[in-house]
C-alpha positions in Angstrom: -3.3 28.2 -1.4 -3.8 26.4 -4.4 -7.0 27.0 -6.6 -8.8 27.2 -9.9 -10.4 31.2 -11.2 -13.7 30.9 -12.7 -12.5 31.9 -16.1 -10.3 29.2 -16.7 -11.4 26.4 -19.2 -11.5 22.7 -17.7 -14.8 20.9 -18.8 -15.2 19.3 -21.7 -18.4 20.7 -23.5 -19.6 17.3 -24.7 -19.9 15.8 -21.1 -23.3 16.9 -19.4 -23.9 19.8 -20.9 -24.3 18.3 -24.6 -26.8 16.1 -22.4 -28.3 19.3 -21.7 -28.4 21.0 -25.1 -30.0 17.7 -27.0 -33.1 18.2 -24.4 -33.1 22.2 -25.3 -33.0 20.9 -28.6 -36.1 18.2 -28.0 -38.0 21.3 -26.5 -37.9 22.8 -29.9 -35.2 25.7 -28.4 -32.9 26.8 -31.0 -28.9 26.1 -30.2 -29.0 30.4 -31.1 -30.7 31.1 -27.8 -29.4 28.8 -25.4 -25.8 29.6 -26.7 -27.0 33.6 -26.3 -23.8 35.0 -24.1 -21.4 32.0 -23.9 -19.0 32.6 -26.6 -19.6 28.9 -27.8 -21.1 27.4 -31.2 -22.8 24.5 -31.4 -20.0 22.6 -33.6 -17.7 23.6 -30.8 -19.7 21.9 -28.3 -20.1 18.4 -31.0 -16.7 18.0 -32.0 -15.9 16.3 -28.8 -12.7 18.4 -28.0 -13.6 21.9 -26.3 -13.2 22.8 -23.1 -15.1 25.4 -21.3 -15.2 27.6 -18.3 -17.0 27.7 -15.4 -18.4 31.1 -16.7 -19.6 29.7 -19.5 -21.2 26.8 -18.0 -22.9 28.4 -16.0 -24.0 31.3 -18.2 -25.3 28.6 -20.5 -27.5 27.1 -17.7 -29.0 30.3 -16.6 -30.3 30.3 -20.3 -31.4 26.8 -20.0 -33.4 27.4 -16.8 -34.6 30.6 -18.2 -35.9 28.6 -21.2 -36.7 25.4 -20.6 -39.8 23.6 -18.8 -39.8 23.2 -15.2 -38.9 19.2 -15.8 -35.8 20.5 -17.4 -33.6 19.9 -14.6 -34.8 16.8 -13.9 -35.0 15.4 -16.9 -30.9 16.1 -17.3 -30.3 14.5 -14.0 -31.9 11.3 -15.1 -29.5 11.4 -18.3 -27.1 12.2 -16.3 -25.0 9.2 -15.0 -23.3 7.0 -15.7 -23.0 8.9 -19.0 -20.6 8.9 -21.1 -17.3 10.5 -19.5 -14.3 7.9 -20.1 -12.8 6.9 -17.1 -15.0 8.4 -15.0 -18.2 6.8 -16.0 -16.6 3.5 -16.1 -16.0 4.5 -12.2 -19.2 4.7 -11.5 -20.0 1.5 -13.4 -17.5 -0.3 -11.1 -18.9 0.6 -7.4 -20.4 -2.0 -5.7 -22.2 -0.2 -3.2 -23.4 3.1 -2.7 -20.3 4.2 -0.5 -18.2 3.5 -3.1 -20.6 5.7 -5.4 -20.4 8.6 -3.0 -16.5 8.2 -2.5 -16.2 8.4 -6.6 -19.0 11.0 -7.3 -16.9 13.3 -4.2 -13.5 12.7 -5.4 -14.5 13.3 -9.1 -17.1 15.7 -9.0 -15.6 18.3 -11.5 -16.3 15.8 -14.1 -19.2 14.2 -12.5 -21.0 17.1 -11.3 -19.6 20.5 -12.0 -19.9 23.5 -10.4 -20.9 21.8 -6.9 -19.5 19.3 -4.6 -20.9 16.7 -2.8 -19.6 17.5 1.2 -20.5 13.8 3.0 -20.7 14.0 6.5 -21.1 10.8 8.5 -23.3 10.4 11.9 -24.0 7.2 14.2 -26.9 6.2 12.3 -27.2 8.2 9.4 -25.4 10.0 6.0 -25.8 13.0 4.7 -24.9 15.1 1.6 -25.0 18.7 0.4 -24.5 20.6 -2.2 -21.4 23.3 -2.1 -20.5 25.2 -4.3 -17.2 25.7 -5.9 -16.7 28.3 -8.3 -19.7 30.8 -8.0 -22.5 29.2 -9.3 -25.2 30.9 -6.7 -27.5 32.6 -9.9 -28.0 28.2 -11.6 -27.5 26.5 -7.8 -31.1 25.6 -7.4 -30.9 23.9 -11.0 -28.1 21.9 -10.4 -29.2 21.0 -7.3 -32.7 19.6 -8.8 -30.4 18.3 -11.6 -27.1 16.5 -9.6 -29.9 15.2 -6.8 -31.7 13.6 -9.5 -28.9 12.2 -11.0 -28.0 10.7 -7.5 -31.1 9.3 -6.3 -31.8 7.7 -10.1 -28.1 6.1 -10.1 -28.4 4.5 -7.0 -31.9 3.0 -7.1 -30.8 1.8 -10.4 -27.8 0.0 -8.9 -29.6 -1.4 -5.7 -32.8 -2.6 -7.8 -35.0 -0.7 -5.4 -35.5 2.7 -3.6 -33.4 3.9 -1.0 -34.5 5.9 2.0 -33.5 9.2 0.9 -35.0 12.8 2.7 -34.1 16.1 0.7 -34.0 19.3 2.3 -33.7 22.2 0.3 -32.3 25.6 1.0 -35.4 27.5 -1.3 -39.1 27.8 -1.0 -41.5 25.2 -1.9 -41.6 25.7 -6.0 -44.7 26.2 -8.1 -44.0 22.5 -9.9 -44.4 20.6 -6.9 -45.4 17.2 -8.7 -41.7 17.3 -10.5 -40.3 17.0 -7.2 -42.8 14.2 -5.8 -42.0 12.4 -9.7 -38.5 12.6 -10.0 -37.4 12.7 -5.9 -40.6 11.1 -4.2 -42.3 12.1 -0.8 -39.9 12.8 1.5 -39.1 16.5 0.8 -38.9 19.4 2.5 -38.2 23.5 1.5 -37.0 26.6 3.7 -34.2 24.4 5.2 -31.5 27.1 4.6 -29.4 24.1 3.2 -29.4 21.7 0.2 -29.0 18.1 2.0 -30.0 14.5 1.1 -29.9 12.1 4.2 -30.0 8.5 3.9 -29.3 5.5 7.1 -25.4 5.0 7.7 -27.1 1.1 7.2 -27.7 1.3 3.4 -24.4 2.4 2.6 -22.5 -0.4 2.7 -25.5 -3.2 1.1 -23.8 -4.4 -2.1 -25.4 -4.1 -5.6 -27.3 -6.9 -6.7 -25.4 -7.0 -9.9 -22.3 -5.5 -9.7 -19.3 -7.4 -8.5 -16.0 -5.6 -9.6 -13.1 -6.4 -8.5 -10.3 -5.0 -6.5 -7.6 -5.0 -9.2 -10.0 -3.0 -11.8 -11.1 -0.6 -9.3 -7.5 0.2 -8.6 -6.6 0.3 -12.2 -9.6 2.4 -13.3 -8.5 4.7 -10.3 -4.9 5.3 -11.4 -5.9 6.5 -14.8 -9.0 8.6 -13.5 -6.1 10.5 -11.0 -3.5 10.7 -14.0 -6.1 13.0 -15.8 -7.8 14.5 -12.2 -4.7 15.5 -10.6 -4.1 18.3 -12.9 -7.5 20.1 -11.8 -7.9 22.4 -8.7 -10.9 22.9 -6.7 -12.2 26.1 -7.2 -11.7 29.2 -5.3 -14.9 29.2 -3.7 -14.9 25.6 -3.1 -11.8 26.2 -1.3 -12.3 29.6 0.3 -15.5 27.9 2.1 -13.3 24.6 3.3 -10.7 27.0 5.0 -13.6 28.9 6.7 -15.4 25.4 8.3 -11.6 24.3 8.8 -11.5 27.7 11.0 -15.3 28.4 12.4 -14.9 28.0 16.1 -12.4 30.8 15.7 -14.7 32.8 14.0 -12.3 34.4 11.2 -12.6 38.3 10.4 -11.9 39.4 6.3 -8.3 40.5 7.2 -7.4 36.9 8.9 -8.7 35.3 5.9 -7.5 37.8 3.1 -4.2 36.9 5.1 -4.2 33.1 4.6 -4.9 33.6 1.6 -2.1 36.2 0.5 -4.0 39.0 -0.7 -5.3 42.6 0.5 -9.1 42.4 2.1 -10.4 44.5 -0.7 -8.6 42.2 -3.2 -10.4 39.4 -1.7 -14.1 40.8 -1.2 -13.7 41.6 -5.3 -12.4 37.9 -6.3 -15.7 37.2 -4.1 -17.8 39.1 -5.6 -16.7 38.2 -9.3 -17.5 34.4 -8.0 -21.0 35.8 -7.4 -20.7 35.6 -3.5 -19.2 37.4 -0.4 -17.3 37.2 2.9 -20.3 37.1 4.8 -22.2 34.6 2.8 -19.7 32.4 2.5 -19.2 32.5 6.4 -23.3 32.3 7.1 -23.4 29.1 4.7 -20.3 27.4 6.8 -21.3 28.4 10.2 -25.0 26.8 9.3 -23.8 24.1 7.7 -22.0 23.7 11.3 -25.2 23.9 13.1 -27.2 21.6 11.8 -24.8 19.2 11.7 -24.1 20.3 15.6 -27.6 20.0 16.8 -28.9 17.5 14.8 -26.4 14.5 14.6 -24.2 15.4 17.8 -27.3 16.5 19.7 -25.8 19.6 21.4 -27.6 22.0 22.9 -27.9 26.3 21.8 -25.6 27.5 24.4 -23.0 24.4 23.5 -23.3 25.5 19.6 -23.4 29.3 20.7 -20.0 28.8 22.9 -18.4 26.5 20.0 -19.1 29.4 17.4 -18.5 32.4 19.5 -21.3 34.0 19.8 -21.7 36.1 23.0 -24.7 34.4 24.2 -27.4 32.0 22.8 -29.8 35.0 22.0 -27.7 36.5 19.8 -26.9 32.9 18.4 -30.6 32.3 17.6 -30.9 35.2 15.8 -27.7 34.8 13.5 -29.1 31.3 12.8 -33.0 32.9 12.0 -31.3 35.5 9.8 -29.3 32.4 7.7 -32.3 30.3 7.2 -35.5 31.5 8.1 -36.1 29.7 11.5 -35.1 29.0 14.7 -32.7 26.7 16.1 -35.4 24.9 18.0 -37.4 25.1 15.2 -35.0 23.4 12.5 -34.4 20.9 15.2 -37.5 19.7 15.2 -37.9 19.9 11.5 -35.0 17.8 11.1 -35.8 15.0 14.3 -39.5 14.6 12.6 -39.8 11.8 9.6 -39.8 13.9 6.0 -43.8 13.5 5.3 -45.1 14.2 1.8 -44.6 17.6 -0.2 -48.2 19.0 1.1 
């Protein structure tokens, strides 16, 4: 299987995370301490040419977070998008609806949103996105994840001329800075979900932008030259080592089977894994749970149905698997997710 190591240098320093360092810089945080670790220089970043690793992205975002005000990620996801990023920005300027925006922020996301990819997932009556990771970015996840949903809720009320009905769910506990949520991603959010998720009606997804009307031929042309340059990147190892796992859940893979698919020895595997900050198991947990909910919430099946699809012996055991990945019970998070998000309380 193809994919891309952690170490190897694909994203140009002076996309988002120049964004990031100029509101570092606003902060009064010297380039010195944000760059502490990275291997980078400031001029590197500015000259418009370097590219970095996924290592050091991320290293220089663990700074940020450890630096920076509690609006920090926030504030970057607002500056986000469009942005400045070629082709790819000029892709997002071209949608004319908000399933056009998701198709280019999914198919582009290494330069759109690195480190994480949107995973869409369509229902009867409703969308929803999460977050994945793809390359080991567990330690700055909840960061990006304040930072990329910001960016996509911001984009897309911009576009329609009014708020969408997006509901967040987020994997962590409810944070200290509560009001940045309520500011920057409104009332309807909830914590302790054991998954990062925004969910929006299948309706709204096709309602055209006010004032965007671009037309076939340029959204071809604009997507020919965005794949010249994308082609060339892999998804990365994580990214692709969880897709093979949901690809294979109801078979529930062991380590051997999957150091096997993936043509190494198991202990060569669980220590790529745990160099990507991750392991067999978690990996696994997030996939199987990211099964469930999506099982007993949009297809409506019941414990023993998800139980029998996923292997598990029996739906006791299944219940306490599932309470182990996200704090609750199946019947719990069912109800969690059928209720209408009410305001952070």
């Amino acid at each position: 299987m193809m994919y891309r190591e952690s170490h190897e240098s694909i994203y140009p320093a002076h996309y988002q995370l120049l964004r990031l360092m100029d509101l570092l810089d606003a902060q009064g945080i010297h380039h010195h301490q944000y760059l502490k670790g990275t291997g980078l220089f400031y001029e590197d970043i500015a000259s418009g040419h370097k590219l970095i690793s996924a290592i050091q992205f991320i290293k220089l975002i663990d700074n940020a977070q450890k630096l920076g005000e509690p609006s920090l990620a926030f504030r970057w996801g607002h500056t986000m998008w469009p942005g400045h990023y070629d082709v790819y920005s000029q892709l997002l300027n071209s949608t004319n609806n908000l399933a056009e925006l998701l198709n280019v922020i999914h198919g582009y996301s290494e330069m759109l949103c690195p480190l994480l990819k949107p995973i869409i997932v369509n229902s009867d009556d409703s969308v929803f996105i999460y977050w994945q990771d793809e390359i080991g970015a567990a330690q700055v996840q909840r960061f990006l994840v304040e930072a990329y949903s910001t960016a996509l809720l911001s984009l897309s009320h911009w576009f329609a001329s009014h708020k969408l009905s997006w509901r967040l769910s987020f994997s962590h506990e409810s944070p200290a800075y509560l009001e940045e949520y309520m500011v920057n991603l409104g009332q309807h959010v909830q914590f302790n979900m054991g998954i990062n998720m925004l969910v929006l009606p299948r309706d709204q997804l096709q309602c055209a932008w006010p004032n965007v009307q671009t037309s076939d031929a340029i959204n071809q042309l604009l997507t020919r030259q965005a794949n010249s340059q994308y082609d060339v990147i892999r998804r990365g190892f994580i990214g692709v080592f969880t897709q093979w796992n949901q690809r294979n859940i109801d078979d529930n893979p062991s380590l051997e089977q999957a150091a096997m698919a993936f043509d190494m020895s198991s202990a060569t595997l669980k220590r790529k894994l745990k160099v990507h900050g991750t392991s067999f198991q978690k990996v696994q947990d997030q996939a199987r749970l990211s099964t469930c909910l999506y099982l007993l919430h949009h297809r409506k099946w019941s414990n023993q149905q998800v139980a029998d699809y996923l292997q598990f012996s029996d739906a006791h055991n299944f219940r306490k698997a599932f309470k182990r990945w996200c704090g609750n019970t199946p019947n719990g998070m069912r109800e969690k997710l059928e209720l209408n998000i009410r305001a952070i309380s």
